[in-house]
C-alpha positions in Angstrom: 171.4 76.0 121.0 174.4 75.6 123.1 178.7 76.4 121.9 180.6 74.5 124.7 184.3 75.4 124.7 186.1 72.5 123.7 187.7 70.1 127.2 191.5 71.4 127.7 193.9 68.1 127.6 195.4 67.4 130.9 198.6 69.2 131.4 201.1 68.1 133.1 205.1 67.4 132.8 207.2 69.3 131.1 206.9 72.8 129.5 206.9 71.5 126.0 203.6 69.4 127.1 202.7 72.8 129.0 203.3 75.0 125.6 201.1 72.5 123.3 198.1 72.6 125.8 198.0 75.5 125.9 198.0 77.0 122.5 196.6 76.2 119.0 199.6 77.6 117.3 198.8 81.3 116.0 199.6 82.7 119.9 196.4 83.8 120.6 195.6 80.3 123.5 192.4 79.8 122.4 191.7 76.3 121.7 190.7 74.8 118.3 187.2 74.3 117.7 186.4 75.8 120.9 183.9 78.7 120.1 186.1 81.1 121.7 188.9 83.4 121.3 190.1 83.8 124.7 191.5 80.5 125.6 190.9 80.9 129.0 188.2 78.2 129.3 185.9 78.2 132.1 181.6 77.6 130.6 180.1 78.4 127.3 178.5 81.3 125.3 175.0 81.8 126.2 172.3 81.1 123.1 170.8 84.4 122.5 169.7 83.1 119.1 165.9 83.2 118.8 164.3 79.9 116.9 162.9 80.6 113.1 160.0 78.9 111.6 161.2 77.2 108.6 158.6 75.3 107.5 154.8 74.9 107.7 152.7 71.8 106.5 150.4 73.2 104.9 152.3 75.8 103.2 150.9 79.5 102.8 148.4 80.7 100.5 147.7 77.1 99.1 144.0 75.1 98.3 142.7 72.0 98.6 144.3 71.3 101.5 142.8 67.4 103.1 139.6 67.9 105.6 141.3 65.4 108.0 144.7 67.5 108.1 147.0 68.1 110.7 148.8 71.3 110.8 152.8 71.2 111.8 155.2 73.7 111.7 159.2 72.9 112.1 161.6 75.2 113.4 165.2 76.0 113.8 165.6 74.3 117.1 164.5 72.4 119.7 161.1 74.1 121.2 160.4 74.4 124.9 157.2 72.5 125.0 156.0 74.4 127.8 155.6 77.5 125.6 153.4 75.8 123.4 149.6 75.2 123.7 146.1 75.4 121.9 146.7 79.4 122.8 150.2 80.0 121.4 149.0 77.5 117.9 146.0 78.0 117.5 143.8 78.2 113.7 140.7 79.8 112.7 138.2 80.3 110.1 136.5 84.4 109.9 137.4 84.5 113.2 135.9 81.7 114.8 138.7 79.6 116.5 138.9 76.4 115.4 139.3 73.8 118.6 142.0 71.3 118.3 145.1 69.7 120.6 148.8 70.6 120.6 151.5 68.4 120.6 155.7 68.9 120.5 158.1 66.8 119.5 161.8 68.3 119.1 162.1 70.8 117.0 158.3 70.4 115.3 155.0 71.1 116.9 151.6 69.7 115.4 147.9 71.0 115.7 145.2 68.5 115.5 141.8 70.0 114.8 138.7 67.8 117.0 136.3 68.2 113.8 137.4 67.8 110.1 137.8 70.9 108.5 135.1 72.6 106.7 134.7 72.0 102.6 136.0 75.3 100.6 137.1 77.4 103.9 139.4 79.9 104.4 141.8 79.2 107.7 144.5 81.6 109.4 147.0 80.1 111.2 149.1 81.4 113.9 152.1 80.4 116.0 152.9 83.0 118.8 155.6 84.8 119.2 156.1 83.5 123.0 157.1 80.3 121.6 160.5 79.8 122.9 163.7 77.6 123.0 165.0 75.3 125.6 167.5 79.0 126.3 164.2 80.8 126.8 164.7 82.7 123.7 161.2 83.9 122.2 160.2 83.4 118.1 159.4 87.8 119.0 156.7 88.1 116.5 153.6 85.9 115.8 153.8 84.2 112.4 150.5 83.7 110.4 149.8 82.1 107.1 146.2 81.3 105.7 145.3 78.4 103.6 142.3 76.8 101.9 140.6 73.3 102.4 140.3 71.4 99.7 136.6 71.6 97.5 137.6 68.7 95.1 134.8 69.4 92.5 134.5 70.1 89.1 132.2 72.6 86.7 132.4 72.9 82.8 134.0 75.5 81.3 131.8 77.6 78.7 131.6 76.1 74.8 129.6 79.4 74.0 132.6 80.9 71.1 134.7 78.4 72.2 137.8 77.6 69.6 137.0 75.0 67.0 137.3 71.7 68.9 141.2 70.5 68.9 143.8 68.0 69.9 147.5 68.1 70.2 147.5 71.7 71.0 149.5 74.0 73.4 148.0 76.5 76.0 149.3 78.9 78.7 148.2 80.6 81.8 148.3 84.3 82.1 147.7 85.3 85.5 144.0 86.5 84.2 143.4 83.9 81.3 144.5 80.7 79.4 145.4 81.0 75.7 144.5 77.4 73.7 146.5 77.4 70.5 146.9 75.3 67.1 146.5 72.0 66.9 144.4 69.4 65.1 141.2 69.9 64.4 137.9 67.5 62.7 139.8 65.1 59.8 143.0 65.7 60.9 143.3 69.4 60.0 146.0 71.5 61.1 144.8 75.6 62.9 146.4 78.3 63.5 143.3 79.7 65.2 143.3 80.1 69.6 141.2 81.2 72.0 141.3 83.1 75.0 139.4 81.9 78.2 138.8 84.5 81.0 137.4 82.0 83.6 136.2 84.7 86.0 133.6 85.4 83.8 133.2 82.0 81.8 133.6 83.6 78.5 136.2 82.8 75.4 137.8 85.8 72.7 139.7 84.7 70.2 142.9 85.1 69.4 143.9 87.3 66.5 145.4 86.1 63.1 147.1 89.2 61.4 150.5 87.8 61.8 149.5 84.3 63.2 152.0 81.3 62.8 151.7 78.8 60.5 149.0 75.8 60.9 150.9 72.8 63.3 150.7 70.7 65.9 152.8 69.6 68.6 154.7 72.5 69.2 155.6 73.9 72.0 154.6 77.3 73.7 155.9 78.9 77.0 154.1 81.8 79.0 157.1 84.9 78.9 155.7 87.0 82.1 153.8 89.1 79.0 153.9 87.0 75.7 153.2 83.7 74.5 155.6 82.2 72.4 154.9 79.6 70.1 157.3 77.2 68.5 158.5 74.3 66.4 155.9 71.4 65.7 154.8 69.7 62.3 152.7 71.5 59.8 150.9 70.4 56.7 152.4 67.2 54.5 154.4 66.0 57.4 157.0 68.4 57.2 158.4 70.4 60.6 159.5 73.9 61.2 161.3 75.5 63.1 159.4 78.7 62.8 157.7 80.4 65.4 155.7 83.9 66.9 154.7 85.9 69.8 151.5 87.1 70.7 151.0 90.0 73.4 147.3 89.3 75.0 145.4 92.6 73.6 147.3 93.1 71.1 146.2 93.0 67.4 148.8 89.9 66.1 151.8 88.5 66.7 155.4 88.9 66.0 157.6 86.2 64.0 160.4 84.6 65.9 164.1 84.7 64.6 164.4 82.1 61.8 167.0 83.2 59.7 169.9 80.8 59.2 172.4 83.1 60.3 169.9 83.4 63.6 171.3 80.7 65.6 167.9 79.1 65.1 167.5 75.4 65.5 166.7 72.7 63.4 163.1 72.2 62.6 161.2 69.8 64.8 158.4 68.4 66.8 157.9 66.4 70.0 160.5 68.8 71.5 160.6 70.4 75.1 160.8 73.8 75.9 161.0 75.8 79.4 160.9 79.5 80.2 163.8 80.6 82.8 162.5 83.9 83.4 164.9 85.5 80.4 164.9 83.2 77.5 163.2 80.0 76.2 164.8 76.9 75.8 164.0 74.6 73.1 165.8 71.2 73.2 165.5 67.4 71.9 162.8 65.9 69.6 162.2 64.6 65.9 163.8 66.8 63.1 161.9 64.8 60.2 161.8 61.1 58.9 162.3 59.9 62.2 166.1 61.5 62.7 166.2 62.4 67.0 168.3 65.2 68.2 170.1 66.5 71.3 170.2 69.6 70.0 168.5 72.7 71.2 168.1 76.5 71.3 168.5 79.8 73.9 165.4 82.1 72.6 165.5 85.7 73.7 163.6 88.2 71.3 165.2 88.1 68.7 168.2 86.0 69.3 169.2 82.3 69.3 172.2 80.9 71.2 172.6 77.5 70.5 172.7 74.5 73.6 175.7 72.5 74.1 176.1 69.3 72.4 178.1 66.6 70.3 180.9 65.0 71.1 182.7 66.3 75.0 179.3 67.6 75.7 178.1 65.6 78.0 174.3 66.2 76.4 172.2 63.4 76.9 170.9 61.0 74.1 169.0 62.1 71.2 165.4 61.4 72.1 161.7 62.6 71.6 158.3 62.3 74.1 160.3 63.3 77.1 159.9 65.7 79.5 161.8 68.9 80.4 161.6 71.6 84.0 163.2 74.2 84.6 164.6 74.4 88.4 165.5 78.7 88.9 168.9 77.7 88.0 169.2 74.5 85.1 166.3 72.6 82.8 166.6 69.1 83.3 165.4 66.6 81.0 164.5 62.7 81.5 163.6 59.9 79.5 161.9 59.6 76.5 162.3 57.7 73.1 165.7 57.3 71.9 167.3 56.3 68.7 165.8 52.7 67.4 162.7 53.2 69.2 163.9 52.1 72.3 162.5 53.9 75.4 165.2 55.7 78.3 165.1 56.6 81.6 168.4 58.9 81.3 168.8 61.8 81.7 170.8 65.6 81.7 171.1 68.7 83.9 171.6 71.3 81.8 172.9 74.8 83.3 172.7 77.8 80.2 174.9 80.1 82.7 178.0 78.4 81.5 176.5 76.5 78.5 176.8 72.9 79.8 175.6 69.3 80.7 176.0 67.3 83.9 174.7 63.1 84.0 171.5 62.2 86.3 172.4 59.0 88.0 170.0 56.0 86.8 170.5 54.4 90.0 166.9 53.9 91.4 165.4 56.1 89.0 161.9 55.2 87.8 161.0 52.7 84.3 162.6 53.6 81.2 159.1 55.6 79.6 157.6 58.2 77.2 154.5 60.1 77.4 154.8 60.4 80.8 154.6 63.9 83.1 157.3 65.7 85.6 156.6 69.1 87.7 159.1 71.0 89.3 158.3 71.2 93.5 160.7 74.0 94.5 163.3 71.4 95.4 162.1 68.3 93.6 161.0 66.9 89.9 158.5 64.8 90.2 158.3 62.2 87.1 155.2 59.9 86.9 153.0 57.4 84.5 153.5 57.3 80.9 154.0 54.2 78.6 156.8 51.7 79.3 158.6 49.0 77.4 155.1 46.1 78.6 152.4 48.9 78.5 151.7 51.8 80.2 152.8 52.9 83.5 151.4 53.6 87.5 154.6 54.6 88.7 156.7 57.3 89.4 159.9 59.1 91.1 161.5 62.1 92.6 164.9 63.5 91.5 166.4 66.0 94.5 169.1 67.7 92.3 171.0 68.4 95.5 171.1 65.2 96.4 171.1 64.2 92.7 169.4 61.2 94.0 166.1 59.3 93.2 163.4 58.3 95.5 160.5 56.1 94.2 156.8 57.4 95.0 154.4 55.0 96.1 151.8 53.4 93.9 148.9 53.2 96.7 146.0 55.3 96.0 147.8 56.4 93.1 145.9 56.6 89.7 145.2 54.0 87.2 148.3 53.5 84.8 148.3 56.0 81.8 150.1 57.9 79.4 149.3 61.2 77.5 148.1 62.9 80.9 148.1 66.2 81.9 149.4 67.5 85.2 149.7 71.1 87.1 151.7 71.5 90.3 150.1 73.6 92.4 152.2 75.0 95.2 150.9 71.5 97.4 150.0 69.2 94.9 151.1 67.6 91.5 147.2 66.7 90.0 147.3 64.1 87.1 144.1 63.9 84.8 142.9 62.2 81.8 144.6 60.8 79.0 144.6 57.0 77.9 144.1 54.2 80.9 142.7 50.7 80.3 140.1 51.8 82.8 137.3 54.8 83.0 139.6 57.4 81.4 138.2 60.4 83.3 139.6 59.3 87.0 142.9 61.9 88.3 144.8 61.7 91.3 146.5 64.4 93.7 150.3 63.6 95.0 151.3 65.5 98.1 154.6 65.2 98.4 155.0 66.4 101.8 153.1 63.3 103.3 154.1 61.2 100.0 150.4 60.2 99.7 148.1 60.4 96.8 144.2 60.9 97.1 141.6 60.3 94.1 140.1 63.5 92.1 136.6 63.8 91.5 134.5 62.2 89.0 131.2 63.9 89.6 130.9 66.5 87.2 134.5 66.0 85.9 134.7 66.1 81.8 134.3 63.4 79.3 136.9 61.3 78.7 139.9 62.4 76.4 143.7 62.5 75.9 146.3 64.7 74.3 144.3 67.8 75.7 146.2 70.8 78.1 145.7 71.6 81.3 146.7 75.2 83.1 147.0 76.0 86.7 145.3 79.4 87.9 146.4 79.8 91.3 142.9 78.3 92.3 141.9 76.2 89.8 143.0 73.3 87.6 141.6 74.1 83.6 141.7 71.2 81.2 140.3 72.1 77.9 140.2 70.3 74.4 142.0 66.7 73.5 140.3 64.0 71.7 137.4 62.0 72.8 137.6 58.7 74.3 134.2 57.3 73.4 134.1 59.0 69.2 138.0 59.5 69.1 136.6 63.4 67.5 138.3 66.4 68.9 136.3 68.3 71.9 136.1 71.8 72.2 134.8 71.3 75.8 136.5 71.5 79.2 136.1 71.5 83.2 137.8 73.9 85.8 139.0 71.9 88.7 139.2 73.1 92.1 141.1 71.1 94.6 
């Protein structure tokens, strides 16, 4: 990368002219814009500045990357394409190097392997540190990252002490474990009984009851760093709560939640969000009882509540229930939903708990109006898709760039069959959709990279029966989708089916 020093007018006439050419006004000569602080003209800075790698398709550490892929990296800068061939970008597998040709194109360079990659492999990358600019200046140190081709193949989980079989449940991933909780159970029972899968081993604990919440179903639970908190829902007769606990993995029971009035706590309610910002839970939206919506909502930390902005001068967005909520590193945004009246939404709020407020999503070119639909957070992106519309349910889907705040539609090729009460996981690469109710075989998925904006097909040999309203976890490896209710008897399942992509 290049500075030039700005062109000097032509001067010539008088010394007014003479004075104005050759200052910028603070007495120092040099000319605006220029770069330089001399003023005395005459070429341009040198680049010393050596290019950065600053982003690699596929990213590092991820799985189930596509047999058929070609690697890329993008730097800083324009790349000398002389410094780059099959030796200075080159991938392997133990070892082995993988053949494949180079190509450069401005500031990205590709590598194309000659042979599809190999099912369930571990690859190392590596661009060279020779790799230069157009100045000559090196990249100095070789970068490497490793990745994982994709398996795209299912197994069953265990049903050996599996939880009672269950529907409308929560469950979270530990780093070690997923934790099923609550739910409904055979004849529409309400639990307060969990289970504890270790899928390293195959094998389900479960999970303790001194101190256990009260029976309910769809509540919400977040994953702390150490605790699961469990919160809100409906409980026996109909009625909600807005009660709640914490349970500590190893521990002997679990701790109450702040519910006093006095607390801060929120209204009682079910078919609410709630997102984890590394500090505090935030519970917002959802039914409070006969049917009354809310766009209220709650800052959690043990033991406190702070309550969410909202009424009038807000800026909160509509009451509304069955939407969906992510939390971004810095704000929780929420999106559509079912509004007062029944009607469905595809509105929207940022909301940032640093300074306790709301900021509008636009609605221009954002997806269908919707419930029961999914959104993942990317890193830089929430990614909104399926779910049932105003005529039936839905194929489609968006992305919202925050930064931007701007919507881009996702394309519907490949993508899976229109559904609603679907599970997702985003897993570093990939948001997977599975299950829930489609007019077609009901145990289909699909995998949206959004890198390439392309979706590919999970699966189906080996993949679970058929079911909705069940949970799904990521691992890091693995997708797990456990419990939901049958789509052939419509009877809650305590099985499940470990994914890996």
């Amino acid at each position: 990368m290049r500075r030039s020093e700005a062109p000097r007018a032509a001067c010539l006439g008088t010394l007014l002219i003479l004075a104005a050419c050759g200052s910028n006004g603070s007495g120092d000569g040099s000319v605006p814009g220029s770069g330089s602080g001399s003023g005395t003209g005459g070429g341009s800075e040198p680049d010393t500045t050596p290019p950065r790698v600053i982003e690699t398709d596929p990213p590092a550490d991820v799985v189930g990357v596509p047999l058929d892929h070609t690697l890329s990296a993008t730097f800083s800068e324009v790349i000398d394409a002389g410094t780059v061939d099959e030796t200075r970008f080159g991938l392997s597998a133990s070892g082995v190097p993988v053949p494949g040709a180079v190509a450069t194109s401005g500031r990205s360079v590709r590598f194309n392997p000659t042979q599809p990659l190999a099912r369930s492999t571990a690859y190392t990358a590596v661009l060279s540190g020779a790799i230069s600019d157009r100045a000559g200046n090196p990249l100095g140190e070789d970068v490497t990252w490793n990745f994982v081709a994709e398996t795209d193949a299912w197994r069953a989980t265990s049903t050996a002490s599996a939880p009672e079989g269950r529907t409308r449940h929560t469950a979270v991933w530990t780093g070690s474990e997923m934790i099923a909780w609550g739910g409904e159970t055979t004849n529409g029972r309400l639990t307060n009984t969990g289970g504890r899968y270790e899928p390293v081993n195959d094998i389900w604990a479960p999970t303790p009851q001194t101190g256990a919440p009260l029976a309910r179903r769809d509540h919400t639970a977040v994953w702390t760093g150490t605790e699961m908190i469990v919160w809100g829902g409906e409980i026996d007769l109909g009625q909600v709560t807005n009660t709640g606990a914490r349970h500590l993995p190893g521990s002997a029971g679990w701790a109450a939640t702040a519910d006093a009035p006095l607390s801060g706590v929120p209204l009682p309610r079910r078919h609410h969000t709630a997102v984890w910002t590394g500090t505090e839970m935030i519970v917002w939206g959802g039914e409070t009882g006969g049917n009354q919506l809310t766009n209220t909502g709650g800052l959690y930390r043990p033991d406190q509540w702070t309550p969410t902005a909202h009424g009038a001068g807000s800026r909160a967005p509509f009451p509304r229930r069955h939407h969906s909520a992510v939390w971004t590193g810095e704000e929780m945004i929420v999106w559509g939903g079912e509004i007062t009246g029944g009607q469905l939404t595809n509105t929207g709020g940022r909301y940032r708990p640093s300074t306790n407020t709301w900021s509008e999503i636009p609605v221009t070119n954002a997806p269908l109006a919707r419930r029961d639909h999914t959104a993942v957070w990317t890193g830089s992106e929430m990614v909104v898709w399926g779910g049932t519309g105003d005529f039936g349910m839905l194929q489609d889907g968006a992305r919202y760039d925050p930064g931007t705040n701007t919507w881009t539609l996702i394309p519907t090729t490949d993508a899976p069959t229109s559904r609603a009460a679907h599970t997702f996981v985003w897993t570093g690469y990939e948001m997977i959709v599975w299950g829930g109710r489609d007019s077609f075989d009901g145990l289909s998925g699909g995998r949206y990279r959004p890198l390439a904006n392309v979706w590919r097909e999970t699966a189906i040999p080996n993949a679970p029966l058929a079911r909705t309203d069940h949970t799904a976890v990521w691992t890091g490896s693995e997708m797990i989708v456990w419990g939901g209710r049958r789509s052939d008897t419509l009877e809650p399942t305590s099985s499940g089916g470990r994914y890996a992509p």
